[in-house]
Short mmCIF file of the C-alpha atoms (twelve columns), coordinates in Angstrom:
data_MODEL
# 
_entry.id   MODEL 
# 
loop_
_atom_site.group_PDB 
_atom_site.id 
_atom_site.type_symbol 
_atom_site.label_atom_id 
_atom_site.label_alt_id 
_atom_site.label_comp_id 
_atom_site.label_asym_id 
_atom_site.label_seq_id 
_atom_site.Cartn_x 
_atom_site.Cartn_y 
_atom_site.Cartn_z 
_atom_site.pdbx_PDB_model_num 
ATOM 1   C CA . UNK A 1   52.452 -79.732 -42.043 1 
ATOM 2   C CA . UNK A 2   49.352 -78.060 -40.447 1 
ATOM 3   C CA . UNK A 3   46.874 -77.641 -43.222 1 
ATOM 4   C CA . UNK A 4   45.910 -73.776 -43.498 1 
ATOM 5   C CA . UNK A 5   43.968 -72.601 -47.013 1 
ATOM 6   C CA . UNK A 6   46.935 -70.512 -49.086 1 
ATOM 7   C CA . UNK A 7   44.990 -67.048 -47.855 1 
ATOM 8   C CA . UNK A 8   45.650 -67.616 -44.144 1 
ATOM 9   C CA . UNK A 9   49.547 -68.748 -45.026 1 
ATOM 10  C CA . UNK A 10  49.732 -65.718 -47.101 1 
ATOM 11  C CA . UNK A 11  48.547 -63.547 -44.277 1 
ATOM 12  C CA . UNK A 12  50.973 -65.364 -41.930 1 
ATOM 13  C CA . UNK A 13  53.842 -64.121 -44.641 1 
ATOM 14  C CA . UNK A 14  52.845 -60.686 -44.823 1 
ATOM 15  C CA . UNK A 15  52.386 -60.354 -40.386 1 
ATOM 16  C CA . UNK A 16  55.897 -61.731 -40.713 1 
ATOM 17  C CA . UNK A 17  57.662 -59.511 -42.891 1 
ATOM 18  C CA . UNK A 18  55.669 -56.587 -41.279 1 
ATOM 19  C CA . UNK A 19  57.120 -58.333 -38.012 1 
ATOM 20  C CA . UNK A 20  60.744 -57.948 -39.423 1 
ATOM 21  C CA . UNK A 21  60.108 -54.316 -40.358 1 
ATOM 22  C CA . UNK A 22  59.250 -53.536 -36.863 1 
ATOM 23  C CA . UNK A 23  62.578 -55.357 -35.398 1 
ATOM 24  C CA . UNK A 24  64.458 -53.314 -38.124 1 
ATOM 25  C CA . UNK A 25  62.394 -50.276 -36.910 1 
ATOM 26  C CA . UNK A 26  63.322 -50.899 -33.158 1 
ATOM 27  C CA . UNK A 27  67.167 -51.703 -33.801 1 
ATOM 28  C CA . UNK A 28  67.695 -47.947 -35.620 1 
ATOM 29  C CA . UNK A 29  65.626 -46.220 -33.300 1 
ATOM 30  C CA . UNK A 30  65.698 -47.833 -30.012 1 
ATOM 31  C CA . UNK A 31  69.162 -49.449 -30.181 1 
ATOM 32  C CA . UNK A 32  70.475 -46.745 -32.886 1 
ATOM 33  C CA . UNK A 33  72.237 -48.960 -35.010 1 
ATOM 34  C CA . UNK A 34  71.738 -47.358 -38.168 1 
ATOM 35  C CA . UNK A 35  71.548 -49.424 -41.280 1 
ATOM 36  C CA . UNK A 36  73.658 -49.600 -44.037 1 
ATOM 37  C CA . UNK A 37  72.920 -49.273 -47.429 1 
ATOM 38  C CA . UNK A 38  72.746 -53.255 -47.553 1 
ATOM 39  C CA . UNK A 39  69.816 -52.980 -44.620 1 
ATOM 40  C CA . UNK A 40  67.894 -50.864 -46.453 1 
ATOM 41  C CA . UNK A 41  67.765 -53.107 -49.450 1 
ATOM 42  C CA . UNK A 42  67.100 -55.894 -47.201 1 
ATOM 43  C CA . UNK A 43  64.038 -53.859 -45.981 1 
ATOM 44  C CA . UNK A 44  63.407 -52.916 -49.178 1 
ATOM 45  C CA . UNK A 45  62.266 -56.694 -50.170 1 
ATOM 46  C CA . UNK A 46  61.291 -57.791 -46.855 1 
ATOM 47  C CA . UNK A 47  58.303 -55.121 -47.915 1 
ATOM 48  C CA . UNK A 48  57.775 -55.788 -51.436 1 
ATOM 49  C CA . UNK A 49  57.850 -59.358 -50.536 1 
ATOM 50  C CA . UNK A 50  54.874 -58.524 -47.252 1 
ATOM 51  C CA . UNK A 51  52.958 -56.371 -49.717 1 
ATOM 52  C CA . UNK A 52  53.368 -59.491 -52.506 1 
ATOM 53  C CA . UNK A 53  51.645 -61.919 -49.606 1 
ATOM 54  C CA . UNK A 54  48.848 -59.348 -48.060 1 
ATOM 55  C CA . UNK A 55  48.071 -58.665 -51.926 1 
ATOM 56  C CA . UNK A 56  47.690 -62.138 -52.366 1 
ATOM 57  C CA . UNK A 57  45.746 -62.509 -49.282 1 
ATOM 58  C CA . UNK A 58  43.487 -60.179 -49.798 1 
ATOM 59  C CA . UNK A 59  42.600 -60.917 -53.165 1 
ATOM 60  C CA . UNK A 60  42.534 -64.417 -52.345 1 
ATOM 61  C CA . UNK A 61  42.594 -65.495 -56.188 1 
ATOM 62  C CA . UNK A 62  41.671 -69.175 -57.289 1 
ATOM 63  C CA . UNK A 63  44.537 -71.613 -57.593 1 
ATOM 64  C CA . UNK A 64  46.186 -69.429 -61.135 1 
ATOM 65  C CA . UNK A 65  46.096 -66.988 -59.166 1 
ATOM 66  C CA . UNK A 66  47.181 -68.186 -55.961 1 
ATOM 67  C CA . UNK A 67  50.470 -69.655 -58.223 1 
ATOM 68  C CA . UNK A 68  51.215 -66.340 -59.577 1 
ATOM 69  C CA . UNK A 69  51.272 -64.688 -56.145 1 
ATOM 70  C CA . UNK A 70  53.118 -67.408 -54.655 1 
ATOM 71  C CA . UNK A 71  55.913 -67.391 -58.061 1 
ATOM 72  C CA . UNK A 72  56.152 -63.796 -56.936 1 
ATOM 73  C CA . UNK A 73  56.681 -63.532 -53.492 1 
ATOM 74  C CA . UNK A 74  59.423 -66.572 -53.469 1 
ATOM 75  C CA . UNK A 75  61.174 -64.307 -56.135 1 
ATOM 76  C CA . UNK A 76  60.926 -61.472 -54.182 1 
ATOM 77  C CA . UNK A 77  62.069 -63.324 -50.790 1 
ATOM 78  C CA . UNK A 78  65.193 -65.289 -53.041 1 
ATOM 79  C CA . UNK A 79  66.262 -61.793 -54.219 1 
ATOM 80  C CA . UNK A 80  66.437 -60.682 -50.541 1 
ATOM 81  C CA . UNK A 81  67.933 -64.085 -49.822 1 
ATOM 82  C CA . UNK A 82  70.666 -62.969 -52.275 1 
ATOM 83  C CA . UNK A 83  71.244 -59.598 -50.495 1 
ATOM 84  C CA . UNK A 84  71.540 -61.169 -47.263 1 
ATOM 85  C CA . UNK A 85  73.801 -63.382 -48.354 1 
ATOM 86  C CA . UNK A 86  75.969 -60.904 -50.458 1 
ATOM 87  C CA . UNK A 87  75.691 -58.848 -46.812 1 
ATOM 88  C CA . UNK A 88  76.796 -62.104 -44.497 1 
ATOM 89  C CA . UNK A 89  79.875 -62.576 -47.029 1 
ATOM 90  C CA . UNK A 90  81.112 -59.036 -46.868 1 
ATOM 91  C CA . UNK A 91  81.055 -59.476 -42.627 1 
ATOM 92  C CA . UNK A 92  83.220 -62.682 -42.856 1 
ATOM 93  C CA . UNK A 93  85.987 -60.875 -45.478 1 
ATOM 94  C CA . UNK A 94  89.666 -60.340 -44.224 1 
ATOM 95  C CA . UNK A 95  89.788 -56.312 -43.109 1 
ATOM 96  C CA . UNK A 96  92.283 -55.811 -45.696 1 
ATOM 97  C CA . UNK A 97  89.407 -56.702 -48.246 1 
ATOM 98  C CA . UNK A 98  86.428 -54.717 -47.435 1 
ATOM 99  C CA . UNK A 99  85.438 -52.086 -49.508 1 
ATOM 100 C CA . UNK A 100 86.199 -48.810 -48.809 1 
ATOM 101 C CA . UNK A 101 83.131 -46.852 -46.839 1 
ATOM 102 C CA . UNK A 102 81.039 -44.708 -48.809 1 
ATOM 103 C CA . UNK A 103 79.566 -41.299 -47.589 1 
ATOM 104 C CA . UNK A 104 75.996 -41.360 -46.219 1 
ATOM 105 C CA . UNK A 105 73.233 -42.523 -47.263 1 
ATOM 106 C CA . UNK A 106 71.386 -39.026 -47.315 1 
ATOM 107 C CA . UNK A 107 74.296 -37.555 -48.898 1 
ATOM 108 C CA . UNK A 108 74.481 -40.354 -51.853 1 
ATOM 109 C CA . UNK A 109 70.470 -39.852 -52.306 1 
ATOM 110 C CA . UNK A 110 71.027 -36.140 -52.664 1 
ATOM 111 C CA . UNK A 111 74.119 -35.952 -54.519 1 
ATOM 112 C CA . UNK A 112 74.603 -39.447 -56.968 1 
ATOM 113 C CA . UNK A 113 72.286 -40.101 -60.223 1 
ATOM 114 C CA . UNK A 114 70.060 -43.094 -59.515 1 
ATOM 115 C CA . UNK A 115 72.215 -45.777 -60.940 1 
ATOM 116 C CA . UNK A 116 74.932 -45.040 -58.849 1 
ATOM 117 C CA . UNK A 117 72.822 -45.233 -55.491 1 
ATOM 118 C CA . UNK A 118 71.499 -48.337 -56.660 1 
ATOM 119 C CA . UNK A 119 74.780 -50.048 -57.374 1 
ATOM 120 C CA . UNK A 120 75.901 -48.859 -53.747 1 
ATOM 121 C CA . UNK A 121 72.737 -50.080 -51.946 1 
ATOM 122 C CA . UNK A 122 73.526 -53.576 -53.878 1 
ATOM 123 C CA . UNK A 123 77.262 -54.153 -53.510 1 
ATOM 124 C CA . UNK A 124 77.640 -52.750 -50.064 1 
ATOM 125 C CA . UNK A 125 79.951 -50.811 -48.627 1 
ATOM 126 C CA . UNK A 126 82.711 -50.956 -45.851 1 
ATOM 127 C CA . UNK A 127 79.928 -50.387 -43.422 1 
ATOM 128 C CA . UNK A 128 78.244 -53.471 -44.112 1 
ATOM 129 C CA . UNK A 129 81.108 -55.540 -43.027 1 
ATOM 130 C CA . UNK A 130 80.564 -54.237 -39.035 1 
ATOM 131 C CA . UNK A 131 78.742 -56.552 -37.013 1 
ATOM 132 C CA . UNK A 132 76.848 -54.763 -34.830 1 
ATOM 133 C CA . UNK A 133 74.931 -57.446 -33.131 1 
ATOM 134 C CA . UNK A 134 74.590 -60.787 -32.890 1 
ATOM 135 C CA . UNK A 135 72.164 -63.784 -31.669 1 
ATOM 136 C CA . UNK A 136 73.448 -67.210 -31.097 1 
ATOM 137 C CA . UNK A 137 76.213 -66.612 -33.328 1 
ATOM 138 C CA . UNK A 138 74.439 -64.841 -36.469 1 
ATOM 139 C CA . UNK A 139 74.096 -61.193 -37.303 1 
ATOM 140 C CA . UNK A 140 71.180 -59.249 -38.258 1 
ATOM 141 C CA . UNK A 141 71.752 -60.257 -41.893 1 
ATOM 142 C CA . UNK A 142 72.578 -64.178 -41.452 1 
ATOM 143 C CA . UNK A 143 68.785 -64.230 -39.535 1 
ATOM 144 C CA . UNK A 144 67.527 -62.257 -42.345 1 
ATOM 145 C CA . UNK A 145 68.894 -64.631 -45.176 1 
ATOM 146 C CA . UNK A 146 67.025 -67.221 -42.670 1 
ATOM 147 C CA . UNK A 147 64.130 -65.732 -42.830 1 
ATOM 148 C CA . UNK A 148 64.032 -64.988 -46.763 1 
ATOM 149 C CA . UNK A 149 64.789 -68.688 -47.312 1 
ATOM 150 C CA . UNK A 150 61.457 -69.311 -44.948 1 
ATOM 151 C CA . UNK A 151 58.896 -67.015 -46.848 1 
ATOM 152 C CA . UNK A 152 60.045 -68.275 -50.286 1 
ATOM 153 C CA . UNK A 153 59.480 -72.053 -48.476 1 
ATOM 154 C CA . UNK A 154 56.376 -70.569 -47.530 1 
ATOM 155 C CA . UNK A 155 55.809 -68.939 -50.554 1 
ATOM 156 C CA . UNK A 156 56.256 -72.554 -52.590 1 
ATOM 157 C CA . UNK A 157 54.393 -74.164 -50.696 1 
ATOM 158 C CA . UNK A 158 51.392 -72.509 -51.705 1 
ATOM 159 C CA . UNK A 159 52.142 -74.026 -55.254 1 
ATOM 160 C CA . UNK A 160 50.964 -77.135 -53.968 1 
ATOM 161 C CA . UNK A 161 48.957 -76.271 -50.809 1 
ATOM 162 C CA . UNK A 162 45.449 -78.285 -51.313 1 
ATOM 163 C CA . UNK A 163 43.294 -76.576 -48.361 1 
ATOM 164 C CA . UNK A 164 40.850 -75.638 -48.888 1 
# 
């Protein structure tokens, strides 16, 4: 593995969830596909998990430190891993066994209490199972859960990364 000190792998983290924000960015405005309440969890720890790495890479701590960061960004990416993969299973369910499509997003955030909106953005709704596009055979999500499973590699890593 090419030998980078954990500051520069931590920057290479955060330009890559920053990257992913952009795609997600481009697909709702460019390509209008807007994203279900799933996506925007998705994006939700794709940025706590970029903020996690530029923290880290920032502060560039000693190796404590650098084993806190990296403990909390490969939780952060392995909860997003789990939301991805909670999104990828509702796509392959029988039609008969999709949940039933909630109202908008805007209208849930206005008009449901907090825990409500969160349980929503975390089980998914009948809008989650459409796939709306697709790249060598995986959807949005299934490259997601890829790329979750990558930054909390990356993120590990770190734990015993020697550069330095």
């Amino acid at each position: 593995m090419i030998q980078f000190k954990a500051r520069t792998w931590f920057f290479l983290g955060s330009f890559g969830c920053f990257a992913m924000l952009a795609v997600g960015a481009y697909f709702q405005i460019v390509e209008e596909l807007e994203p279900c309440p799933l996506c925007i969890s998705q994006r939700i720890a794709i940025l706590i998990t970029g903020i996690i790495f530029l923290t880290a890479a920032l502060h560039n701590p000693a190796q404590k430190g650098k084993n806190r960061y990296a403990i909390m960004g490969a939780v952060s990416a392995l909860l997003g891993s789990a939301i991805s993969a909670r999104h990828v299973w509702l796509q392959h369910l029988p039609p008969e066994e999709v949940p039933e499509c909630s109202p908008g997003l805007s209208y849930i955030f206005e008009n449901f209490p907090l825990t409500e909106t969160l349980k929503l953005m975390l089980n998914g709704t009948g809008e989650c199972a459409d796939v709306l596009w697709t790249f060598l055979g995986l959807s949005i999500p299934g490259w997601t859960f890829i790329a979750f499973i990558g930054l909390a590699g990356l993120s590990l890593y770190q734990l015993i990364n020697k550069a330095s």
